[in-house]
Steps between C-alpha positions, in 0.01 A plus 500: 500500500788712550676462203180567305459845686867570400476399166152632427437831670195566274345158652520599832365866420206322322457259845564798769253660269239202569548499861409841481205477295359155719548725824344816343157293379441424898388833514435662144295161338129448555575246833217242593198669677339375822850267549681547845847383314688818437376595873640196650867572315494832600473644164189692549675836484662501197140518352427830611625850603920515433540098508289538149676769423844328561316175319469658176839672514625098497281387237616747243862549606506142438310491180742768413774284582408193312388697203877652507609145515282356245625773244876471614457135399321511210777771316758228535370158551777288390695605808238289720546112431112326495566308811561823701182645310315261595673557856364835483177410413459234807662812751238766385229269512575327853377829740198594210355192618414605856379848405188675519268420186620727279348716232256294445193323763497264236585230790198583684269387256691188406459419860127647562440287146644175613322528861166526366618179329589316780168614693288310244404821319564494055800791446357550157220587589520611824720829657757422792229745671314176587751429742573840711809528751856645446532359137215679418567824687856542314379432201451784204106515607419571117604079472325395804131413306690356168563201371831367449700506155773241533489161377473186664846387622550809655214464704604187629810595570358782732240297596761285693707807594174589733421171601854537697491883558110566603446881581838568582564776224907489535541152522308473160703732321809362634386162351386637188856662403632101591268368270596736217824473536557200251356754251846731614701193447349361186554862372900488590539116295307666256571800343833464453447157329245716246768779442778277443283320235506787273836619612388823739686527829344311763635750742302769357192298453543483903520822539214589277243277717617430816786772652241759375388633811157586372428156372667359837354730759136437391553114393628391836427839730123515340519203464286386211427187300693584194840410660326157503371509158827655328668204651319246351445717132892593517589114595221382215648685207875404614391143481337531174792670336677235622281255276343334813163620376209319736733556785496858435130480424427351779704794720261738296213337576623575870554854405108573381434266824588809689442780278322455199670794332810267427303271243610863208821292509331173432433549090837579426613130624359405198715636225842460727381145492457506167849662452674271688308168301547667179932528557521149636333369189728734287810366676400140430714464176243192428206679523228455202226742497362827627696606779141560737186362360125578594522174676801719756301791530221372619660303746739763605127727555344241648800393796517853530166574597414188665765477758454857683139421500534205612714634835263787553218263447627239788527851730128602441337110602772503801333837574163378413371888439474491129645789273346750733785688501417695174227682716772652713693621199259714434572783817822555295318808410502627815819578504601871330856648421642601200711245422314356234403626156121488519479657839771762437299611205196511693652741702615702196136525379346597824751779532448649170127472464482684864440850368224389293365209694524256805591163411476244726864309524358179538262581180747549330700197660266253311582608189863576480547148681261349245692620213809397685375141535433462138812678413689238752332183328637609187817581592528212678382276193752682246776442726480154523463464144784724415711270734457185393849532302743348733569492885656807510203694321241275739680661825480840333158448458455394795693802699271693291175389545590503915558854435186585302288320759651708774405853322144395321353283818267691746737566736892476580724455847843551461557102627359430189786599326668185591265340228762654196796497726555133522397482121769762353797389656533313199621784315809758573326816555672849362593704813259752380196237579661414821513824645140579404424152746684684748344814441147332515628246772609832741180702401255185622689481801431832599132593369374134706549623826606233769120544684324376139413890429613639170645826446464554109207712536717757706701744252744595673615117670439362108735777421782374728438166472601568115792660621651228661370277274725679189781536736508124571474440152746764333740312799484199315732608247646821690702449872405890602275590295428795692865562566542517834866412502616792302216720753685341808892554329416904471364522842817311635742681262359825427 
């Protein structure tokens, strides 16, 4: 451990950082209501008066701190071997996973969803308000009378998590981080497997999805399901570039088993398949024949969409609810920011018809995010099409449609944003694309305040968070951007 300080000093920046931000959520995160645990450690204090006010100074010096690390990293990421960055990726998660939830009360409602569960009730079609006590009470009360969205293995999994944990909130959570965690370490095996397939750096891949302290913070601080599910999509596609196809099928069928979303990826299979059928048969030197016949493609569509079914089938009679789930998707709409295309030009058309007339946002919501839905299925259906070239132009496609999904659905979180990380390590990004993920990365990390409030609709915050946001990404490329160094050198010197 000492050695790795020595010979790392941004990896111990990025970790003191973590400690900071893990102490700083006990009193600046939305903590469990009606729960005597913070008053039993003595931590009571730091949620009010100065110990809140010394709380947040801890979150964001530390944020600060591993965003200065992240970037420090990423301009030179050959000088960090992938053992030690996967080193630093174990440090800055270990204190994250006894913090506050944070950003998000995301873990609430997984818990208030799975109780109901366990107490007989149907979480699809009935709200964790069924069930009222401190789950309940911490919860975003907006999610308390709906119906939950995820699929079927999830719901086991939490349904067991309960089963153990009852009504104690911060035991749950505590478990909950555990049982994501293969999703952290299917992530590590992964990626770097993906980017070395196509000849990227798997350091940088790394660094992309899991030392960015957005990504990081909110996967394991939030914590949320998609660490799971990126684990399993991430570990899928690895094994089906590999050519182990139904093995890697079978991880994706774990993947929509937690989150539907992941089953974008699933088309795409189909023409690396293909690919990889079509230059074994052209390497046989006594091959006769078509390289792929009808006969291959239809087996090749067929294996592909059987076997994900087929796991996420096995899930729902375990579960024995049905596809009920698809009710829950709907409160997706409840959510508002900017972040996606139909909603931020919703906002755009409210704000310019307002001297003539009063538009009602969510009037207008309907339509831009009917237009956007359309405009998504299309997209999504050209895409695979235009991909079906060769493995290469199937992951492209496949980074691509992750990204069109996250700015056409209904409504975007910046966890989501793990969907295309995982996906687009494949390919060496230009520095010019990595510092707008930094830029972006930095700018989420500020506007989603630590207590699940959002400060975009404030100018002047918006305006600063853009300021850092630029800085962090113009210090991708530049050591001082603002030069400080040549500031400090006349004030010592004259």
């Amino acid at each position: 451990m000492t050695d790795w300080m020595r010979r790392y000093p941004d990896a111990l920046m990025g970790f003191l950082g973590a400690l900071l931000v893990t102490a700083g959520s006990y009193g600046l995160s939305d903590v469990p209501r009606n729960d005597s645990t913070l008053a039993d450690l003595g931590l009571e204090p730091m949620t009010y008066g100065h110990g809140k006010t010394l709380s947040g100074f801890a979150f964001w010096t530390g944020a600060a701190l591993m965003v200065l690390a992240w970037v420090r990293i990423g301009r030179e990421p050959q000088r960090m071997s992938l053992r030690a960055t996967m080193g630093t990726i174990g440090a800055w998660t270990v204190p994250l996973m006894v913090a506050v939830p944070t950003f998000s009360r995301d873990v609430y409602a997984y818990l208030g969803q799975a109780t109901v569960l366990m107490e007989g009730f149907d979480p699809y079609t009935d709200g964790p308000a069924h069930h009222p006590g401190p789950i309940v009470d911490s919860m975003a009360q907006i999610w308390a009378p709906t119906t939950s969205p995820y699929s079927p293995g999830f719901m086991l999994l939490l349904r067991g998590i309960v089963g153990i944990t009852g009504d104690n909130v911060f035991a749950g959570i505590f478990l909950i981080r555990v049982a994501l965690l293969p999703g952290l370490l299917l992530t590590m095996w992964a990626v770097p497997r993906i980017a070395a397939h196509f000849g990227a750096s798997r350091r940088l891949g790394l660094w992309l999805v899991l030392v960015n302290p957005m990504l990081l913070i909110h996967l394991v601080g939030g914590p949320h399901l998609e660490l799971l599910m990126m684990g399993f999509l991430a570990a899928g596609v690895a094994l089906v570039l590999q050519g182990r196809h139904l093995p890697g099928l079978l991880t994706l069928g774990l993947a929509i088993s937690v989150k539907i979303t992941a089953g974008i990826a699933i088309p795409f299979v189909v023409w690396i398949w293909l690919d990889h059928l079509r230059k074994r048969r052209l390497a046989d030197p006594d091959r006769t024949g078509p390289a792929i016949t009808w006969r291959d493609r239809a087996g090749v569509f067929a294996a592909t969409a059987a076997v994900p079914a087929a796991v996420f089938g096995a899930f729902t009679l375990i579960l024995g609810l049905g596809v009920g789930w698809l009710n829950g998707l709907s409160y997706a709409s409840r959510i508002i920011n900017p972040f996606t295309i139909p909603i931020f030009i919703g906002h755009i058309v409210t704000y310019v018809a307002a001297p003539w007339t009063i538009w009602n946002l969510q009037e207008v919501l309907v339509v831009t995010r009917a237009i956007g839905s359309v405009a998504l299925a299309i997209i999504l259906v050209w895409l695979w099409w235009r991909s079906r070239h060769d493995e290469r132009s199937a992951m492209a496609g496949m980074a691509w449609a992750m990204l069109a999904l996250l700015l056409l659905e209904p409504s975007t979180l910046p966890w989501y944003y793990t969907w295309v990380a995982c996906v687009v390590v494949a390919f060496t990004l230009p520095m010019w694309v990595r510092q707008i993920v930094v830029g972006v990365s930095t700018f989420y990390l500020i506007v989603f305040q630590p207590d699940d409030s959002i400060l975009f609709y404030k100018p002047l915050e918006t305006l600063m968070a853009l300021a850092f946001a630029t800085l962090a990404a113009v210090s991708l490329r530049r050591r001082d951007p603002l030069r400080l160094r040549r500031f400090g050198s006349l004030l010592i010197h004259g």
